[in-house]
Structure formats: C-alpha cells, structure tokens
N, C-alpha and C positions, 0 to 999 in steps of 0.2 A: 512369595508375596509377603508384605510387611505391612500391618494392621496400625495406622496412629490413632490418639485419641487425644484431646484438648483439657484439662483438669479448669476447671473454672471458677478455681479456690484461690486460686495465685493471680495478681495480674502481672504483667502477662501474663497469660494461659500458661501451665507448663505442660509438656512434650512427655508423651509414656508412648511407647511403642512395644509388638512384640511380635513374633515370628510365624506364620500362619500353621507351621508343623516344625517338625523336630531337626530337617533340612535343614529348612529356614532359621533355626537358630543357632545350627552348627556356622553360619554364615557369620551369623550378629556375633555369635562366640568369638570367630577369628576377625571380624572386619568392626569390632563397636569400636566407641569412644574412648580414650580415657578422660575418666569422671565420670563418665554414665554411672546410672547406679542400677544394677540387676535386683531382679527380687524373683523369687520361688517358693511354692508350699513347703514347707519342711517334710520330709518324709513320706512326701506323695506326690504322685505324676502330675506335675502342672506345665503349664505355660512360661513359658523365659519373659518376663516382663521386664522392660528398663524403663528408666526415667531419666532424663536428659537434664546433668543443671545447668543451670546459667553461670555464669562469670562470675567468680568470689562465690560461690556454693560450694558446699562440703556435705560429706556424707551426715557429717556432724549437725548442720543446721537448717537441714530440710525442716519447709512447716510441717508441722503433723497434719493438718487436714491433707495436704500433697501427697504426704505420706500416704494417708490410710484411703486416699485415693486407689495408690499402687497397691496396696495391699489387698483392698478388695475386687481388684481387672483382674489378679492374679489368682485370688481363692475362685473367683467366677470362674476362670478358665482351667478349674482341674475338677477333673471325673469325679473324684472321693472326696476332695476337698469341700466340693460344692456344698454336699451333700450333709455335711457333719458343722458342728459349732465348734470355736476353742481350737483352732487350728493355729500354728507358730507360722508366720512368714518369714525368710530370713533374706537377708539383703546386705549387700559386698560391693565397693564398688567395680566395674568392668575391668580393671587393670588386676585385680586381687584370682580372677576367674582362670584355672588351671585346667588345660586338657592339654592328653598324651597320648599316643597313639595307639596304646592297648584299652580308650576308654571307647564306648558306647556309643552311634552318633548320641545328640543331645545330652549325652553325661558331662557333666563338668566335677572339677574339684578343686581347692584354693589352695595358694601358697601360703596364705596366712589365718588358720582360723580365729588368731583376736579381732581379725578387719573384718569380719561375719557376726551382724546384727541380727536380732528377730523383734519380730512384734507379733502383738496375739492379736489374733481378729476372732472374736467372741461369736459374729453371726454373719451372716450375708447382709448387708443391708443396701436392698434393691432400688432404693431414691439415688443413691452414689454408681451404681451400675448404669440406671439406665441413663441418667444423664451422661457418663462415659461414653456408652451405646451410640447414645445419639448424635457425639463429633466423630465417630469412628470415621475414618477413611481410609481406601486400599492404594497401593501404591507397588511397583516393582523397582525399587532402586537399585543398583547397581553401586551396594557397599564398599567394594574395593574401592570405585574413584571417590566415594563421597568421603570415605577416610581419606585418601590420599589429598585430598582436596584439603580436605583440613586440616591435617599435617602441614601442607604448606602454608596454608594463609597462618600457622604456629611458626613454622619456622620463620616465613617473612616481619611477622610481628615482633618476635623477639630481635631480628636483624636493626630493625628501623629502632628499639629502645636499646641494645649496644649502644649506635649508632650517637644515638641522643643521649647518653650515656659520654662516651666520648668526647661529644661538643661540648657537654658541662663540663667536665674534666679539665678540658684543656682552654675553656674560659676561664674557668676556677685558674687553673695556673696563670695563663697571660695578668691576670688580675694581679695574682700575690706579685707577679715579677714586677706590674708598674707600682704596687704600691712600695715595695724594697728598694728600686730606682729612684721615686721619689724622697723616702726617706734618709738615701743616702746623697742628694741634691740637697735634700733641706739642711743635711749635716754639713756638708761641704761651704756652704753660702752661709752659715751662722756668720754674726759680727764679730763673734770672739773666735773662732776660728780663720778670719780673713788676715791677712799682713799687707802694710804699705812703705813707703821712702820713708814715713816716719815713726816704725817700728823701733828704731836704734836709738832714737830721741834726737835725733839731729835734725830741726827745725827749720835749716838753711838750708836758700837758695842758693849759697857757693857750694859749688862741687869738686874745686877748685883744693 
C-alpha cells in the first residue's frame, strides 16, 4: 500500500507519497522515479517519504514551504522522531539512493554523499500535518508498470524532439543551399560579368 498526500502550498498541489511499511519501500526503493526527491529522519527510524517534482524542478529549487511540507509527513511518521524537537531531515534525490544485497530490507545508502541535503525541523507543527492528513489517500499501484510506463512516455518524448531536431537541421540546411544558389545566380547574371557580339568592339552588322 502507498499513502499520497496533496501539499497545498504549490499550485498545483505537489505529489508526497510514502510506503505504508518497510516492504513497501523496499518497492519505491527499486521501482521510484528519477527526480523524485526522498526525505528521512536522520538517525532515526522513519518513514521513506518522496516528493514528486514537476518539469524543470530540481532538488535545487524546491519552495521551502513544499519543502518543510515533506519534512514535517516525515518527522510525523517516525516513533523517536515524533517525539523530540531539533531533528535533521535529510533528502537526496531517488536516482542518488544506493541498496546492495548485504543491506536490510528498508536500508538504504547513497552513491554520492554531497547530493545528501538536510534540513532542521525545530518542532512538530500539527497545522501543516493535519492538513497533509486530510488529502491523504490509499492506493495499491503496481510500481513496476507505473515506472515502466514513464520510461516510455521519456523515451517517446525524446524520439519526437530528435525527431524535431532533425527537421530543423535539415531546413536549416536546404535554406543555406537556396541562399548559396542564389548568390551564385546573382553572381553569374551581374552586367559586368555578362559578354555579347559586341565585346570585341566590332559594331558591324557585316560578318562578312
């Protein structure tokens, strides 16, 4: 089961979703996005939370209220975490998330720890929960096609801008050719480049 929830700080709404148990994220682990952006309590058992961004987003320029959205689904949903102030979240995004077969279910670990952010969430603050709460909705998807589904509609995407790609290309060329053609028409037809019968100076009509 996979938990969503609506952020109501973005419009659109942005997309935070997270795994109903430690399964369930072994799943999201091997079947997320890339670009999703994961988030975790630092140093204490939480919940796998992700945030879903949109087109031209980066890890880099999420809003902070989106942010500190994710940040506080995520302290809500850990046993210790809950329960203490001043906790680090830290957040990477889904393509950065390393598991190997001697790890844990639910353990993860990163290929790169400078693409591993944190942020401090100071307290719980239950106005930003409950409204989370309140778009929550359950869902059983079946992550393998819903990746593989959007793999394709990537790959097709990029086909069709080759594609368009190409056609400029080779307008672009046909273009330079007629302008070259012309230029060398316009050369050929100059006046002072033309000759006639009375190039030689012979002004007569005896040919004789």
């Amino acid at each position: 089961m996979v938990f969503y929830f609506e952020s109501s700080v973005v419009s659109p709404p942005g997309l935070i979703y997270m795994g109903k148990d430690k399964y369930e994220n072994e799943e999201l682990i091997r079947w997320g996005w890339p670009g999703d952006v994961w988030f975790h309590v630092h140093n204490y058992s939480s919940a796998h939370v992700y945030l879903r961004l949109k087109e031209g987003q980066t890890i880099d320029n999420i809003p902070q209220a989106l942010l500190n959205d994710a940040a506080q689904l995520v302290k809500h949903n850990s046993i210790q975490g809950n329960k203490i102030n001043n906790v680090d979240v830290v957040y990477t995004p889904w393509s950065n998330l390393k598991k190997t077969p001697d790890m844990e279910v639910g353990q993860i670990g990163y290929f790169c720890e400078k693409s591993v952010k944190k942020i401090r969430v100071e307290k719980r603050i239950n106005e930003i929960v409950n409204r989370l709460n309140k778009t929550k909705t359950e869902d059983y998807p079946d992550l393998r096609q819903q990746r593989e589904e959007r793999d394709a509609e990537e790959r097709n995407e990029k086909k069709h801008l080759l594609k368009a790609q190409r056609e400029k290309e080779e307008e672009e060329a046909r273009r330079q050719k007629a302008e070259a053609q012309n230029r060398s028409y316009d050369k050929l037809f100059k006046p002072e480049s033309m000759s006639t019968n009375y190039d030689d100076g012979n002004d007569s009509d005896d040919f004789m």
